[in-house]
gemmi code that builds the backbone of each chain (N, CA, C; Angstrom):
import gemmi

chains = {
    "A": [
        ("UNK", (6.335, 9.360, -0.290), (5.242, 8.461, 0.050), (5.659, 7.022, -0.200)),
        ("UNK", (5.347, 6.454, 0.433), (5.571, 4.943, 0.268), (4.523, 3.649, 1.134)),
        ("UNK", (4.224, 2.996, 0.677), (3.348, 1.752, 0.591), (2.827, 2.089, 2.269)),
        ("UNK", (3.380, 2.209, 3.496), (3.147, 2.681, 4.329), (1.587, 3.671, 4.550)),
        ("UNK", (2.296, 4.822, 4.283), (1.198, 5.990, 3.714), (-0.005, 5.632, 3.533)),
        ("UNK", (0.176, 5.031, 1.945), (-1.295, 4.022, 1.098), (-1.777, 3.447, 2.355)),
        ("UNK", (-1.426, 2.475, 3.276), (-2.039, 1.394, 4.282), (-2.642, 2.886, 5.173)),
        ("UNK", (-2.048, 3.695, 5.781), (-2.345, 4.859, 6.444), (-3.740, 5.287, 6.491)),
        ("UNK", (-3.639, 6.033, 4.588), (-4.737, 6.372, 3.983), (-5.984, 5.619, 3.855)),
        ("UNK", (-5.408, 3.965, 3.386), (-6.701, 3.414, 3.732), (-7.188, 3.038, 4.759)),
        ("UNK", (-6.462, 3.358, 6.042), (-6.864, 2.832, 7.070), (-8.125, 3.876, 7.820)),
        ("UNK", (-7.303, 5.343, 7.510), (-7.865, 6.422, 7.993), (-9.370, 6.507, 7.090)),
        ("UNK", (-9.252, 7.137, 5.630), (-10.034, 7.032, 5.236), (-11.209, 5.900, 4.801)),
        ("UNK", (-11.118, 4.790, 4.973), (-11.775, 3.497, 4.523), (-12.554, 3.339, 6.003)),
        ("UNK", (-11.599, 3.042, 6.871), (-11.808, 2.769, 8.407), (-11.446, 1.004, 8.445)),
        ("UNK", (-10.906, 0.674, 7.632), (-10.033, -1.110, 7.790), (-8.835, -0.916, 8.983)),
        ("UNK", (-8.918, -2.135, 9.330), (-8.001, -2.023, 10.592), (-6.797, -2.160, 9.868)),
        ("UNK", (-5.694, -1.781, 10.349), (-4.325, -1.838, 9.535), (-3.934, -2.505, 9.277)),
        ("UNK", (-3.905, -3.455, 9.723), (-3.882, -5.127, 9.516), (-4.431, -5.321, 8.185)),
        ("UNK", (-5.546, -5.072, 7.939), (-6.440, -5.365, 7.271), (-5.987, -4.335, 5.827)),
        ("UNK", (-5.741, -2.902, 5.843), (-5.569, -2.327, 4.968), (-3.957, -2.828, 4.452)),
        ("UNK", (-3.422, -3.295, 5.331), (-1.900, -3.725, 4.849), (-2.147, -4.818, 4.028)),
        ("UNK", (-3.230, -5.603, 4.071), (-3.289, -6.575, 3.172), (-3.718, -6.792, 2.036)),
        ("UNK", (-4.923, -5.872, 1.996), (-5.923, -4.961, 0.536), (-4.476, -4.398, -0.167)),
        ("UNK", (-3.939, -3.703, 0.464), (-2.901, -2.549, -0.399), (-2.111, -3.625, -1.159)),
        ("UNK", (-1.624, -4.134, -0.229), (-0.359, -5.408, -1.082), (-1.010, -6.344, -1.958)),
        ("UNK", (-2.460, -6.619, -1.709), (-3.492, -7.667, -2.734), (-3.131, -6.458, -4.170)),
        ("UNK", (-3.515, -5.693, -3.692), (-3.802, -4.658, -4.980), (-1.999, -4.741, -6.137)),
        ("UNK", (-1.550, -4.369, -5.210), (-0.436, -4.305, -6.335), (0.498, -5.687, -6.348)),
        ("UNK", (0.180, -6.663, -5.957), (0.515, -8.126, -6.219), (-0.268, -8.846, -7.406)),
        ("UNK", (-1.462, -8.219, -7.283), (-2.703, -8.317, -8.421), (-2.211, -7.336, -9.723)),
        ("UNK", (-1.363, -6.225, -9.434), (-1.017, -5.731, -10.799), (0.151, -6.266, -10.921)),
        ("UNK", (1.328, -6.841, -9.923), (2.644, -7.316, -10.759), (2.166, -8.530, -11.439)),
        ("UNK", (1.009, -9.300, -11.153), (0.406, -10.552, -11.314), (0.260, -10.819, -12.818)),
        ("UNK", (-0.686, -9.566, -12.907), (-1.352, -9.513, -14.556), (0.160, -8.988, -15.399)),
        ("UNK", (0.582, -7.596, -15.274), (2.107, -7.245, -15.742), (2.809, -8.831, -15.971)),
        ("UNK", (2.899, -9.099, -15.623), (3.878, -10.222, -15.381), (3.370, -11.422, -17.092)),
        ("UNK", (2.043, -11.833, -16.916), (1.619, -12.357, -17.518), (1.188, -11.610, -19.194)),
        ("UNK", (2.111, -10.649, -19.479), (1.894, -10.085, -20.551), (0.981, -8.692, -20.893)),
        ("UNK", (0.022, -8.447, -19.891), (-1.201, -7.797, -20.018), (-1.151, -6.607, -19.544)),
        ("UNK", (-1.441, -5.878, -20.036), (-1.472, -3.914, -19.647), (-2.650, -3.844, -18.511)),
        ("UNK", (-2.253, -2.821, -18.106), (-3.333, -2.405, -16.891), (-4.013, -0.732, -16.945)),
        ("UNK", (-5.051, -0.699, -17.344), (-5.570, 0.548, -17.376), (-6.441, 1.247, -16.127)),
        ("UNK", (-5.779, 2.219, -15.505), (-6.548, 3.062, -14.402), (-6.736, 4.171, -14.630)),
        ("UNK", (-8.172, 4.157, -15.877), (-8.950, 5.461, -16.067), (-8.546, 6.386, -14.769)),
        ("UNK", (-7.822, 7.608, -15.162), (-8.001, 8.547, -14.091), (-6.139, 8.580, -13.631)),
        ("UNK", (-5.450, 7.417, -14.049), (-4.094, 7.886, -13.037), (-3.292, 7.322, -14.478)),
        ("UNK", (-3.308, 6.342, -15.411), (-2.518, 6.069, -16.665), (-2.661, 4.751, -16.481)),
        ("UNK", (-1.374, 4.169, -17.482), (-1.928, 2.841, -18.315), (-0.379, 2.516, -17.900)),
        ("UNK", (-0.387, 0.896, -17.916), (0.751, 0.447, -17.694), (0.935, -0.867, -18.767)),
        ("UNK", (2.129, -0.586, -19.480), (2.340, -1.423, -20.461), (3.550, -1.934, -20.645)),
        ("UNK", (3.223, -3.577, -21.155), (3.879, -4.154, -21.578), (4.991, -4.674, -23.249)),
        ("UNK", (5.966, -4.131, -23.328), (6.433, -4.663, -24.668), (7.642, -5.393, -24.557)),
        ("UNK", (7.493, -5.911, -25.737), (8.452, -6.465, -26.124), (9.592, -5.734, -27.337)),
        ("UNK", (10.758, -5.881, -26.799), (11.657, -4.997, -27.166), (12.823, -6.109, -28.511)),
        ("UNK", (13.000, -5.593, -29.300), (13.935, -6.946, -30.434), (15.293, -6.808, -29.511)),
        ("UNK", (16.320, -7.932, -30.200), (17.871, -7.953, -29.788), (18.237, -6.677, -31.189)),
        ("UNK", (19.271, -6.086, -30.079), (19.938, -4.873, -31.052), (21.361, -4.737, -31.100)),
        ("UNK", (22.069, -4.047, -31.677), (23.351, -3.843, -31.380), (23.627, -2.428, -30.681)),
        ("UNK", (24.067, -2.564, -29.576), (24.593, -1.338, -28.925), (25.938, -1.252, -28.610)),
        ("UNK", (25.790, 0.039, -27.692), (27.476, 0.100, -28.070), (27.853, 0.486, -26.393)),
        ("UNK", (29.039, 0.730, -26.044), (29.350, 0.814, -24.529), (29.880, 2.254, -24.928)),
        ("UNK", (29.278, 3.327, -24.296), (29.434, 4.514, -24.680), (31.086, 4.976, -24.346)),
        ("UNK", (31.395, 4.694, -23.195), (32.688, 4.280, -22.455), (33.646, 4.275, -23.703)),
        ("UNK", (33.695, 2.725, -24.133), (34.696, 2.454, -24.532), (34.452, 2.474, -26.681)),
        ("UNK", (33.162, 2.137, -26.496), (32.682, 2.343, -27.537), (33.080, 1.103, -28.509)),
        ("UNK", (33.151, 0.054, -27.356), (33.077, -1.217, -27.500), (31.437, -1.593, -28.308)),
        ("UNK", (31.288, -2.799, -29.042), (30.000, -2.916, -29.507), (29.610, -4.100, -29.272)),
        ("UNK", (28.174, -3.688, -28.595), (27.467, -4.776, -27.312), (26.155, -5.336, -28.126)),
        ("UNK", (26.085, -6.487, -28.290), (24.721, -7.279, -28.185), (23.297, -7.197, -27.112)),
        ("UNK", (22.544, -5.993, -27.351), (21.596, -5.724, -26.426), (20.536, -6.707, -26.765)),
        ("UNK", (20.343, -8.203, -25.813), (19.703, -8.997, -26.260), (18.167, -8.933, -26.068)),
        ("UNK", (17.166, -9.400, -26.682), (15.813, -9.280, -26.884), (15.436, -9.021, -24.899)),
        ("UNK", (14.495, -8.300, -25.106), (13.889, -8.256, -23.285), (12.521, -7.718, -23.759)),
        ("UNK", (11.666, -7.597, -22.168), (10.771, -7.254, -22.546), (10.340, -6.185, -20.885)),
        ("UNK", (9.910, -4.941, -21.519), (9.854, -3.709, -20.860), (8.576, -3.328, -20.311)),
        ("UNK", (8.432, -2.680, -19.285), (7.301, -1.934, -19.066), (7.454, -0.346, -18.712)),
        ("UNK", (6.151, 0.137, -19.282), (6.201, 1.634, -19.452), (4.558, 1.872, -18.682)),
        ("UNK", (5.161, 3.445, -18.065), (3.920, 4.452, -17.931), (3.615, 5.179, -18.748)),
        ("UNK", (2.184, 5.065, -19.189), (1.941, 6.403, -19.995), (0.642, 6.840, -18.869)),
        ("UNK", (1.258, 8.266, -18.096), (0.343, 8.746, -17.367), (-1.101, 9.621, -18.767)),
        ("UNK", (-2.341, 9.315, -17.720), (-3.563, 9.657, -18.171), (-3.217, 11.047, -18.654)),
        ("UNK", (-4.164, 11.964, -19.119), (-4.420, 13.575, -19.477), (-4.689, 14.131, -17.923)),
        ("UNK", (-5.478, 13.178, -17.117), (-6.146, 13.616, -16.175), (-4.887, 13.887, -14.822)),
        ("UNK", (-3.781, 12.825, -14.874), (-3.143, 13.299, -13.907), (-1.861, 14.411, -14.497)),
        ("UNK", (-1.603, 14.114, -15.448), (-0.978, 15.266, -16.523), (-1.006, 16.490, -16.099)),
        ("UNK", (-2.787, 16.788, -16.112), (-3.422, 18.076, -15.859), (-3.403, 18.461, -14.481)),
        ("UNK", (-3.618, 17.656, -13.422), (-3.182, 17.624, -12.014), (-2.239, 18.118, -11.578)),
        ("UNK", (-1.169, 17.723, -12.424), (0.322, 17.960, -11.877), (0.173, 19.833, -12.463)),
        ("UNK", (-0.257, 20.144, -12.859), (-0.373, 21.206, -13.434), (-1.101, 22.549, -13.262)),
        ("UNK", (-1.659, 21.948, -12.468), (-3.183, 22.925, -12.211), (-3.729, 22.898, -13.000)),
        ("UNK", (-4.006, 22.256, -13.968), (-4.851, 22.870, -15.067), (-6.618, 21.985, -15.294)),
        ("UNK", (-7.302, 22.115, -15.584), (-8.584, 21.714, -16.334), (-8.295, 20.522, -17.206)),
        ("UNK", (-8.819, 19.465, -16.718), (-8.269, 18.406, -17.949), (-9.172, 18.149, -19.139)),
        ("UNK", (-10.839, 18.781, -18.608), (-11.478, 19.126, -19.872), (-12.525, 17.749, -20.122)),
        ("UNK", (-12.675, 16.738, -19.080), (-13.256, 16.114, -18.979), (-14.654, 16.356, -18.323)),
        ("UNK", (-14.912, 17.270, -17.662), (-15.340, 18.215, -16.585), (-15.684, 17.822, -15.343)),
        ("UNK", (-14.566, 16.298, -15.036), (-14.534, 16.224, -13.549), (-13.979, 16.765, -13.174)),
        ("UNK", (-13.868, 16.735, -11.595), (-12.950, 17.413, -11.089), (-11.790, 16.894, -10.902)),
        ("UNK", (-10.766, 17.582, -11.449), (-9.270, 16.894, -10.877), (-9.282, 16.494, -9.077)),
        ("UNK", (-8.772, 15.086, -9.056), (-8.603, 14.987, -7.674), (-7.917, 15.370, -6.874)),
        ("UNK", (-7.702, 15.577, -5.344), (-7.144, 16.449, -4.689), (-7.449, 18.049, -4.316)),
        ("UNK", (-9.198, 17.766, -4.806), (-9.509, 19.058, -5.058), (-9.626, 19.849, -3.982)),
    ],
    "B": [
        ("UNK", (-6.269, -5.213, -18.355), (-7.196, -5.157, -17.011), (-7.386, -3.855, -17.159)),
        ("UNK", (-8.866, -3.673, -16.431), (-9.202, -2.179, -16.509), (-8.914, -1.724, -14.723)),
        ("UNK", (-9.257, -0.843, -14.073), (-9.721, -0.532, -12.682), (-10.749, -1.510, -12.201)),
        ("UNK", (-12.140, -1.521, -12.970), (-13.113, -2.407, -12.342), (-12.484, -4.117, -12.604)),
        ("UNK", (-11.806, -4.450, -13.559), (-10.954, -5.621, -13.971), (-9.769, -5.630, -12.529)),
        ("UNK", (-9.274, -4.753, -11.863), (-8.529, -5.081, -10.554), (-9.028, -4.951, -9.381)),
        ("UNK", (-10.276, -4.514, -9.034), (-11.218, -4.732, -8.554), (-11.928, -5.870, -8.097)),
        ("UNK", (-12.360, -6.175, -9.453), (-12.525, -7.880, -9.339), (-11.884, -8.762, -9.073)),
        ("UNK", (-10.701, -8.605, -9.362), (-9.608, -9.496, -8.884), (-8.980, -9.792, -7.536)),
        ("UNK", (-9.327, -8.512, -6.916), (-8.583, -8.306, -5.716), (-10.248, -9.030, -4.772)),
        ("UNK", (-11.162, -9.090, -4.930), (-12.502, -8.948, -4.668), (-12.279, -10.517, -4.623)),
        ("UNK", (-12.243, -11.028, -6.095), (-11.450, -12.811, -5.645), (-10.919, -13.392, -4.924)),
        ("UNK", (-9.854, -13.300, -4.729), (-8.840, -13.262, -4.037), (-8.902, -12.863, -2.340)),
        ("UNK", (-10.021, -12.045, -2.047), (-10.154, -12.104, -0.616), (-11.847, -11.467, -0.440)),
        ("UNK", (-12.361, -12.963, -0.397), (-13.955, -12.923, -0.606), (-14.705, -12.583, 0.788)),
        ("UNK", (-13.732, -12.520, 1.353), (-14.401, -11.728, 3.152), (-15.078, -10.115, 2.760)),
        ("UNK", (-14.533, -9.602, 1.463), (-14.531, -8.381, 1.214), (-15.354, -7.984, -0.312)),
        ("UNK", (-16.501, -7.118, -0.007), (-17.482, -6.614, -1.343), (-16.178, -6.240, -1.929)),
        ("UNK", (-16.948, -5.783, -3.721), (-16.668, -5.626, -4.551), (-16.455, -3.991, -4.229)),
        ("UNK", (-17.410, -3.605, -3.280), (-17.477, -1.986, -2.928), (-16.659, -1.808, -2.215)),
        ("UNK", (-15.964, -2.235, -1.293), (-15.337, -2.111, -0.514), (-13.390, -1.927, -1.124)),
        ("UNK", (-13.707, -2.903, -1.918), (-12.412, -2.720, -2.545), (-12.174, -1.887, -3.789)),
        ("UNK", (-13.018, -1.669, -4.338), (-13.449, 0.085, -4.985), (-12.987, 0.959, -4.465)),
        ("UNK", (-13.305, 1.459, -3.038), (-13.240, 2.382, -2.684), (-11.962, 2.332, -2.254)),
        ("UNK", (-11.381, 0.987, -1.556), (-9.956, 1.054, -1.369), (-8.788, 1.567, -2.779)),
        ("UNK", (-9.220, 0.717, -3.829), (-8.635, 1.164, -5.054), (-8.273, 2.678, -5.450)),
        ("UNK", (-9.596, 3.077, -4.692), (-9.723, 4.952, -5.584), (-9.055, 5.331, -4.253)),
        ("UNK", (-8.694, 5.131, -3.018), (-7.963, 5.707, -2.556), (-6.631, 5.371, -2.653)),
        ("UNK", (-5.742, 4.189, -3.040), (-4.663, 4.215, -3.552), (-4.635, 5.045, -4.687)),
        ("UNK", (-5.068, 5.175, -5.535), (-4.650, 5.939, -6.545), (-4.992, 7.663, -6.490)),
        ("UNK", (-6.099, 7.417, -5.483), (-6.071, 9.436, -5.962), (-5.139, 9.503, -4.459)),
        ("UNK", (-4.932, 8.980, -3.474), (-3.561, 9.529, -2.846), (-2.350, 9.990, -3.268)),
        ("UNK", (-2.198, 8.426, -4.530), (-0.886, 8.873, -5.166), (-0.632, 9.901, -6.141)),
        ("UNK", (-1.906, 10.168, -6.629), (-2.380, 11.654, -7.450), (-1.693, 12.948, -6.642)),
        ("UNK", (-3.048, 12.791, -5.292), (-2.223, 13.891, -4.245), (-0.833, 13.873, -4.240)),
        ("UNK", (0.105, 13.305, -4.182), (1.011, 13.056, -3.569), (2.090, 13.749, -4.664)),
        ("UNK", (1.982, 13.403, -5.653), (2.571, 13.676, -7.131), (2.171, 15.191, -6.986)),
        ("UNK", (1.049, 15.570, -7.122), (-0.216, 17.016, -7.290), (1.297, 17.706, -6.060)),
        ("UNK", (1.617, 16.921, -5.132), (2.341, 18.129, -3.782), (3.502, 17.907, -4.341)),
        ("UNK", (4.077, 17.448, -5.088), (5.558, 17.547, -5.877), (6.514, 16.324, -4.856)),
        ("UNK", (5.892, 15.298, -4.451), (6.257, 14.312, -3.484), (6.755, 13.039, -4.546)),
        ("UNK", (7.488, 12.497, -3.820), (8.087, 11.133, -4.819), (7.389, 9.867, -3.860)),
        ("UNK", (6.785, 8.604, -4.835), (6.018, 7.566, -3.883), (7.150, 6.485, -4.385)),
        ("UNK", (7.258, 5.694, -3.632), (8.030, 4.581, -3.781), (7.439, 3.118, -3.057)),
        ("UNK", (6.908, 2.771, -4.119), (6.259, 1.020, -3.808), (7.270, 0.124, -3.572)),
        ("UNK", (7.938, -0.430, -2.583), (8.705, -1.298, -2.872), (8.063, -2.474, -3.446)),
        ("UNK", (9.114, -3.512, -4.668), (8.691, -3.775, -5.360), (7.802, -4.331, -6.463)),
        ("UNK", (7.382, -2.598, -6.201), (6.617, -2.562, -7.514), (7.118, -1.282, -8.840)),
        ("UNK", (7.956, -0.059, -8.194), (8.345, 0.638, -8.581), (8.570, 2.331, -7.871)),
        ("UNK", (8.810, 3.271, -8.511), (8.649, 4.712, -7.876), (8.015, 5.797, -8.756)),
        ("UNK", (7.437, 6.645, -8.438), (6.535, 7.828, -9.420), (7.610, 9.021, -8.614)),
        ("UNK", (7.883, 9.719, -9.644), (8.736, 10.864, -9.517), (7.842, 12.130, -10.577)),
        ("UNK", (8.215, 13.377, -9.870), (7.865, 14.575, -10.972), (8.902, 15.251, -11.352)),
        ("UNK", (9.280, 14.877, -12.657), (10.233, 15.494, -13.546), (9.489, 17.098, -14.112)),
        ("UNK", (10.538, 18.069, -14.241), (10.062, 19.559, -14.624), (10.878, 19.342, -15.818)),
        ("UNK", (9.894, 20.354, -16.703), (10.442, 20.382, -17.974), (10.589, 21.747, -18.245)),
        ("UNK", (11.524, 22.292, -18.759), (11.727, 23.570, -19.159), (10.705, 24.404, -20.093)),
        ("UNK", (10.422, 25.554, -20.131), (9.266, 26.091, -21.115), (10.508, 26.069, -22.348)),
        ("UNK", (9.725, 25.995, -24.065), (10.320, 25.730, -24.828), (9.653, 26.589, -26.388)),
        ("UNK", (10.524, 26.622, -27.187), (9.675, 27.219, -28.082), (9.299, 25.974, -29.185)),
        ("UNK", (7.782, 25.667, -29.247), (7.464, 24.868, -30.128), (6.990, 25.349, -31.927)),
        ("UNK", (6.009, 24.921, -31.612), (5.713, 24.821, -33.295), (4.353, 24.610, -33.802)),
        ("UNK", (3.343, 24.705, -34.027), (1.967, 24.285, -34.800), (2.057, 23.455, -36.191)),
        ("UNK", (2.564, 22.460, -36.178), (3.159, 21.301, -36.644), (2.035, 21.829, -38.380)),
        ("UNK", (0.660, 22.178, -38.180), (-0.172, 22.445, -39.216), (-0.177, 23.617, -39.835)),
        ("UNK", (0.523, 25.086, -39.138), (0.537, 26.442, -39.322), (1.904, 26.435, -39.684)),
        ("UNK", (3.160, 25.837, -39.068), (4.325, 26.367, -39.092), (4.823, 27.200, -37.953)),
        ("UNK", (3.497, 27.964, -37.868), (3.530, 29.358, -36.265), (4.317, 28.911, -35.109)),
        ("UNK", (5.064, 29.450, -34.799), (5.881, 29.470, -33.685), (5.163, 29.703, -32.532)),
        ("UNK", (5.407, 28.462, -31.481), (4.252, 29.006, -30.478), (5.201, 29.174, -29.165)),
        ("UNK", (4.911, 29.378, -27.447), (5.745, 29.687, -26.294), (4.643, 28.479, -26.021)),
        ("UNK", (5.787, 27.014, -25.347), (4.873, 26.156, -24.476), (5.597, 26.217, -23.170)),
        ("UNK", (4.755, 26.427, -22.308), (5.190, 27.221, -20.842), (6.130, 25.810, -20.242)),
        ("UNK", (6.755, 25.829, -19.199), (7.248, 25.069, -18.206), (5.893, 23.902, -17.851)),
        ("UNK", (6.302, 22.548, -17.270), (5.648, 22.024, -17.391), (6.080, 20.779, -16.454)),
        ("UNK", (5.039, 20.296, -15.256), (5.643, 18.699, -14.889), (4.737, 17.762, -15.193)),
        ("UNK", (6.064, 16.700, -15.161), (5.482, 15.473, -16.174), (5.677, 14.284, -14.756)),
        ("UNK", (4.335, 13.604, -14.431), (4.796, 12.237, -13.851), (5.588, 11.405, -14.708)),
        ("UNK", (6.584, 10.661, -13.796), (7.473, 9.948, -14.150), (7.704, 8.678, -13.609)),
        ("UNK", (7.762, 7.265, -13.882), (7.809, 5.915, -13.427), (8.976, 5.259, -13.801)),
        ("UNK", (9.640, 4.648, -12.696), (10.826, 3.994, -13.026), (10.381, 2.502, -12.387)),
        ("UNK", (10.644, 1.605, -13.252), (10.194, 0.047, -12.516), (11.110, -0.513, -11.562)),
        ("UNK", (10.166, -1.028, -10.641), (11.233, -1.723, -9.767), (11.899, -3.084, -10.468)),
        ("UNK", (12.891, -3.002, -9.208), (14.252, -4.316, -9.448), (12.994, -5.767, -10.258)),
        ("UNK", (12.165, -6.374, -8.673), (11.862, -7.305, -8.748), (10.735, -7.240, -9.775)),
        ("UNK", (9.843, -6.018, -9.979), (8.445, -6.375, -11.105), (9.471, -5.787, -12.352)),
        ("UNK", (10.449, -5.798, -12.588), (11.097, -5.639, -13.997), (11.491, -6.548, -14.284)),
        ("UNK", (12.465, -7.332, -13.333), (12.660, -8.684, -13.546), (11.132, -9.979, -13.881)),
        ("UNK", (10.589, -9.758, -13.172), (9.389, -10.244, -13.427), (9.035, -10.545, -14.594)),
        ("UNK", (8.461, -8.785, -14.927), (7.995, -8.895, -16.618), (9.134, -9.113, -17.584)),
        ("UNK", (10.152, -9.071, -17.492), (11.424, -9.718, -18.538), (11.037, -11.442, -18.556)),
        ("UNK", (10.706, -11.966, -17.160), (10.979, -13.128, -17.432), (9.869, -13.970, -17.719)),
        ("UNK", (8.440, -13.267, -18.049), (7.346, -13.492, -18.527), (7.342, -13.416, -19.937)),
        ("UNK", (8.266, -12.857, -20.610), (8.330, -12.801, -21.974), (8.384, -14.041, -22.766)),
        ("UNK", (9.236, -15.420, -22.054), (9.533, -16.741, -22.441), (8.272, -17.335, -22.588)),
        ("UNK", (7.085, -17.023, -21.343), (6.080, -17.994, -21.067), (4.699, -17.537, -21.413)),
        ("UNK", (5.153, -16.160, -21.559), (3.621, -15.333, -22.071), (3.652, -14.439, -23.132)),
        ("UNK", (2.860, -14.539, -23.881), (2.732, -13.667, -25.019), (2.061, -12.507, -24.904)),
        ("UNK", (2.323, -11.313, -25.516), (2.075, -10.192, -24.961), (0.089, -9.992, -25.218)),
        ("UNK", (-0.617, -9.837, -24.114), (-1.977, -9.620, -24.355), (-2.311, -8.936, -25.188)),
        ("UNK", (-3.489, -9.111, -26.508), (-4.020, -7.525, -27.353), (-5.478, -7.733, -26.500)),
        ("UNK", (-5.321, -6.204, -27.042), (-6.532, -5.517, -26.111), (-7.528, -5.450, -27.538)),
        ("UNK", (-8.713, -5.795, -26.639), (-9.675, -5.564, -27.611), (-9.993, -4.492, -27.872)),
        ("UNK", (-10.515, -4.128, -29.346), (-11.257, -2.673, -29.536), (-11.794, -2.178, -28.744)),
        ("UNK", (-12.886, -2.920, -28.137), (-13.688, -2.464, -27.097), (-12.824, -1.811, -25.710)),
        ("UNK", (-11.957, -2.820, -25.815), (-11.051, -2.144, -24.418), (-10.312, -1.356, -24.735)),
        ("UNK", (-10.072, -0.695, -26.018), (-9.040, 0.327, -26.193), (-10.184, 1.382, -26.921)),
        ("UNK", (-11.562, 1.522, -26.517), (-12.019, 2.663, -26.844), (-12.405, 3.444, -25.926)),
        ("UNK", (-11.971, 3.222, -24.574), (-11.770, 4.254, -23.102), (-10.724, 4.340, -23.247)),
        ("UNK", (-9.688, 4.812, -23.823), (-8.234, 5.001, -23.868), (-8.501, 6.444, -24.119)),
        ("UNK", (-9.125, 7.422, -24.648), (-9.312, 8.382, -24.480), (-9.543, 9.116, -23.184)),
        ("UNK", (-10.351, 8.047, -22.638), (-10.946, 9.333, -21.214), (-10.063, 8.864, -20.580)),
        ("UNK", (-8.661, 7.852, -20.363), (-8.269, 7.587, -19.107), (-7.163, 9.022, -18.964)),
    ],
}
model = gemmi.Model(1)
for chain_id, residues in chains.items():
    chain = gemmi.Chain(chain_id)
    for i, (resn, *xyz) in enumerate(residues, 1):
        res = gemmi.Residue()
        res.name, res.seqid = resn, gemmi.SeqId(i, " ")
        for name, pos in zip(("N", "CA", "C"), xyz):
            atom = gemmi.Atom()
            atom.name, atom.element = name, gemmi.Element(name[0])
            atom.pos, atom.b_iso = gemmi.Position(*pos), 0.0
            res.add_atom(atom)
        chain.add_residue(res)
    model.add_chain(chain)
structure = gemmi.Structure()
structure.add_model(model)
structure.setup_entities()
């Protein structure tokens, strides 16, 4: 699947002209690299959380040569998927007693 | 930001369009990509990143409180790898922005998400 698809889906299901859904879709996740960007986590009850850290400078090593590398300070982002799509991927009951989507 | 927090935003940002309207667009980006994951499919945003389903082997665990040896079955796990440009991004936001705390209030739906 790819960004395509999404415009597809919203075009089909929403009824936006494609034009139009090509531009919602890309608002949407220009609006999350936006906030990401600016430090701030993003929570989508229902699909997971997207977070921001900050990582220290460390010493690593080059597994290779086993040379020893200065892994300098950065700062990372992580998924932590919900229970709800967890349970999705799974078949299972996530115990919330909605219904998993895709039902 | 929550869902209704990108909502609003996106709702800003292009005021030709309700708040409902882009709701409903929202919940269909995301429970597509649910589906999509749910059919064992890989999505790839260019950049923004890719969702993959990694399988995990069944394993013998543990009841960390009993000791009891338990069988935890096979299992897939969504998986996110960041893209080139929103990794670079948030690396280079680190200089100019300090990392947001979430308020209590906003971290007491952290359960149901």
């Amino acid at each position: 699947m790819t960004k395509a698809d999404l415009v597809e889906a919203v075009h089909t299901k929403v009824g936006f002209s494609k034009k139009e859904s090509a531009d919602i879709v890309e608002m949407v996740f220009d609006t999350m690299k936006e906030t990401l960007e600016h430090g701030e986590k993003i929570k989508i009850s229902g699909f997971g959380n997207f977070e921001v850290r900050d990582k220290r400078a460390r010493v690593g090593r080059n597994p290779q040569t086993g040379e020893v590398i200065e892994i300098s300070a950065r700062r990372v982002l992580t998924f932590k998927p919900s229970q709800v799509l967890k349970s999705a991927l799974n078949g299972e009951d996530d115990g919330s007693g909605q219904p998993t989507s895709g039902d | 930001m929550t869902k209704s927090g990108l909502i609003q935003a996106v709702t800003t940002k292009m005021p030709h369009l309700s708040a409902r309207d882009v709701e409903i667009v929202v919940n269909t980006i995301f429970d597509s990509m649910t589906d999509a994951l749910q059919g064992g499919s890989r999505i790839e945003i260019r950049g923004f990143g890719s969702f993959s389903v990694r399988h995990r082997r069944a394993r013998q665990g543990r009841n960390p409180k009993t000791g009891e040896s338990i069988a935890v079955p096979p299992k897939r796990v969504p998986f996110f790898t960041v893209g080139h440009e929103l990794k670079q991004r948030v690396d280079d936001g680190r200089l100019q922005y300090p990392i947001v705390k979430t308020k209590d209030s906003d971290d007491a739906d952290e359960s149901e998400v």
